[in-house]
N, C-alpha and C positions, 0 to 999 in steps of 0.2 A: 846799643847792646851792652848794658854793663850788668854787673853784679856774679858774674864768675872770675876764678882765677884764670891767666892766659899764660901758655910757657910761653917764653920769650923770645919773640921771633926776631930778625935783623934791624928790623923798623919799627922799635915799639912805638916812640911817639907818633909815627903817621899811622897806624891800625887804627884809631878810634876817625881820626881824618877820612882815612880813606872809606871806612865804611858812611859814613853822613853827605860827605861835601856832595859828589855827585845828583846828592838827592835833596839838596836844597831848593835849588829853584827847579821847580817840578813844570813847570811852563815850559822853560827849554828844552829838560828831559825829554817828556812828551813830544816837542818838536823835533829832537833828535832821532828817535824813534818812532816817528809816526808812520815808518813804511815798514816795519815788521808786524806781520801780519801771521806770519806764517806759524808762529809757537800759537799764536791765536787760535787760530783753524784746530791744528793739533791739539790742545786740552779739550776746545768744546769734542770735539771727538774721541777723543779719552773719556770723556763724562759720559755719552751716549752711549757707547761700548760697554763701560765699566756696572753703569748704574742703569741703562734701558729706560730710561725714561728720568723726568725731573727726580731730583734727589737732594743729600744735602753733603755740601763740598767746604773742607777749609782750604781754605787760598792762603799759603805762609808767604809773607814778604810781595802782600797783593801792590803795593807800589801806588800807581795811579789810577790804578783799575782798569786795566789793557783788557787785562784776561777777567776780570770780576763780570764786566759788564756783559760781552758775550757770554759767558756761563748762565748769567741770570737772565737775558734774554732767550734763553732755551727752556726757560723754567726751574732753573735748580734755586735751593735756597745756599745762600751761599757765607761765610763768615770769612771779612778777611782781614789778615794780621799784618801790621808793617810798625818798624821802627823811627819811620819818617812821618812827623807831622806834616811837614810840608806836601810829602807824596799822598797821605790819606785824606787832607784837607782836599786835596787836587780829585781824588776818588769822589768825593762824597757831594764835590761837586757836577762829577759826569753822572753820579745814581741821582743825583736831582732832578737830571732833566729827563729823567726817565721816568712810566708812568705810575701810578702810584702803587698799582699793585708789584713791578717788579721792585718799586724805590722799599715796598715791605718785605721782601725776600732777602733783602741784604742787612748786613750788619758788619759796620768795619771799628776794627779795635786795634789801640797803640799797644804793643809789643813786642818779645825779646822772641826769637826762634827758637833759644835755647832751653827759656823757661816758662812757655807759654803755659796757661791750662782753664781749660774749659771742662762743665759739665759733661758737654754731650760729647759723644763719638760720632764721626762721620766714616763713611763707607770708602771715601777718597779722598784724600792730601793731594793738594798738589804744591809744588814750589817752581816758578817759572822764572823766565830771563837769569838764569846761572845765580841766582840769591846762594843759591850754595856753599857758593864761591868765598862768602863772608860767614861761613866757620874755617875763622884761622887754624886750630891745631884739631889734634884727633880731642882731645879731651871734652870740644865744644862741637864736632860733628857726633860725638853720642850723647854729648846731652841732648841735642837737637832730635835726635832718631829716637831716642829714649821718650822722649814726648811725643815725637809720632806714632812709636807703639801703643801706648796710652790713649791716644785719640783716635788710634782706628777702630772700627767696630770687627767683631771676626770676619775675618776675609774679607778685608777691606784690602783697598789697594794704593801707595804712596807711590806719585811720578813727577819728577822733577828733572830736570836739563843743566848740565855743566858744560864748557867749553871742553873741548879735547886740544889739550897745549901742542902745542907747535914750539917744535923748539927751533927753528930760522926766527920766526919772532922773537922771543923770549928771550934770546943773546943780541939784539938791536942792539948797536951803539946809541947808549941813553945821553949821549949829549946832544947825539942828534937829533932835529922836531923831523917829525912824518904827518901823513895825511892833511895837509896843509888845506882847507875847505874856507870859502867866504859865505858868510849869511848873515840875512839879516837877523838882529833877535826877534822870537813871534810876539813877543808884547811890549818892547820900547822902539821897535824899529832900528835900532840902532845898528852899524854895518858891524859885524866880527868877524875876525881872522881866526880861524882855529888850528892847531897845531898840538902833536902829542909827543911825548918819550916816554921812557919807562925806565926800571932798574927790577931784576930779577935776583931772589936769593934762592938759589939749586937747594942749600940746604931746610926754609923753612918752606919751599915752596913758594913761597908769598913773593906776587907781583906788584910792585907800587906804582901806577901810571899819575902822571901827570897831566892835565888836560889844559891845554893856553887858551884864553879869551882875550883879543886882542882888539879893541874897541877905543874910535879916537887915539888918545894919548896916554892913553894906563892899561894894562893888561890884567887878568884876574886868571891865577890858577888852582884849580882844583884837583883835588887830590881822589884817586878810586885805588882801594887796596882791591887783591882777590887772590886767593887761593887756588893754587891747582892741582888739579888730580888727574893721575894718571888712570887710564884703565883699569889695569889688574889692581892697581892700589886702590882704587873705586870701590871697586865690586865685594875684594877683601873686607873694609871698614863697611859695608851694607851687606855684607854676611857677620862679622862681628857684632853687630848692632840686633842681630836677631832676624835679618830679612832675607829673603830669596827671591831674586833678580830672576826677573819671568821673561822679559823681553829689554832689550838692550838697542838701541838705533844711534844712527849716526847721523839724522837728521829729520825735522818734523813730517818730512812725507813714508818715514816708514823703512827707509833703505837701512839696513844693519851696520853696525858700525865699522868700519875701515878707517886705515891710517891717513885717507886724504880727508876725512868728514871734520867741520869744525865745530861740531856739536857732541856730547852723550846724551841722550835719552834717554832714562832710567824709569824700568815699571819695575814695583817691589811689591812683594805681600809678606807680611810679619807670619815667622815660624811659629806654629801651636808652642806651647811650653811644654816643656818637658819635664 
């Protein structure tokens, strides 16, 4: 994600880190993640709702194709944008093995969130698994929303998912590892010990987690930045941005958001201009 100015948060040298490392090896990723399911359920349902049948959907920060592939398996055409070679590479090999008419529904393309732009307009944005998260400051969550007004068609609709911070987490003692899990890796076999910390800044928001791989005799750590947003400050910068927050959840089956939920929900529709 380059090519904007970024004010300057606590960790400037780990932001460009933390946005990439995670998503280099996209095999793991996917193996990490291959029991969430459930935001899955939730967009294709979002689609069906929104758009009443096959439609055409941009997918920002589509990743490996979690959610692309469902989408276009329901029939929508679908375009999606990611920053990660690696994770789009990994996409484009699950739309292969699909058959050819949904493999010509799709179209996946390397780019920024912040400065994407396409001809067309689509009826519905979505952004899924907290991508969000990676607009560091308010300056780069309106560029991003700036190009989703842009890209939707009138009364379109933009829905995306952030975590809802927990602050017992977010003040861990970061010297501490937690979640201590043993696996194998899915493509070299090899045994890893996994283990994480973190370090949070109150003031730019921004969390920088650390993630261990502990394999043989060398470890390998990866770096995941992410930004947080509080509710009301949420909602605030997605009415500043030009939008009006229709429906709000606290988790993908639909329950309204509460201070125990570890998810936001977010359905938006861009205000008429004025």
């Amino acid at each position: 994600m380059g090519g904007l100015p970024r004010e300057a948060p606590r960790f400037p040298s780990l932001i460009e880190r933390g946005t990439r490392e995670h998503y280099d090896d996209a095999i793991l990723y996917d193996y990490e993640y291959r029991r969430r399911l459930r935001d899955v359920r939730f967009y294709r349902d979002i689609a069906q709702r929104h758009l009443g049948g096959p439609g055409h959907i941009l997918e920002l920060a589509c990743g490996t194709g979690r959610i692309t592939r469902g989408l276009v398996r329901d029939g929508h055409r679908v375009v999606g944008l990611d920053a990660s070679l690696p994770m789009l590479s990994r996409a484009r090999a699950r739309v292969a093995k699909m058959g050819a008419r949904a493999q010509s529904r799709v179209s996946l393309v390397a780019g920024d969130i912040r400065q994407f732009g396409f001809r067309a307009r689509f009826p519905l944005i979505v952004m899924g698994f907290n991508s969000f998260e990676h607009l560091y400051t308010r300056v780069e969550v309106a560029a991003c929303l700036g190009r989703v007004r842009e890209h939707l068609t009138a009364g379109g609709t933009f829905v995306f998912d952030v975590q809802n911070p927990n602050l017992h987490w977010l003040v861990r003692d970061p010297h501490r590892r937690w979640a201590r899990t043993r696996f194998r890796h899915p493509e070299t076999g090899e045994r890893v010990v996994y283990t994480t910390n973190h370090e949070y800044d109150p003031v730019s928001q921004i969390v920088v987690i650390r993630l261990y791989y502990q394999a043989a005799d060398r470890e390998r750590v990866v770096t995941l930045a992410q930004r947080k947003f509080f509710p009301a400050e949420l909602e605030a910068l997605i009415a500043a941005s030009g939008f009006t927050t229709t429906a709000r959840y606290g988790d993908f089956d639909g329950e309204p958001l509460g201070p125990d939920h570890e998810s936001q929900v977010l359905v938006c529709r861009a205000r008429a201009s004025e």
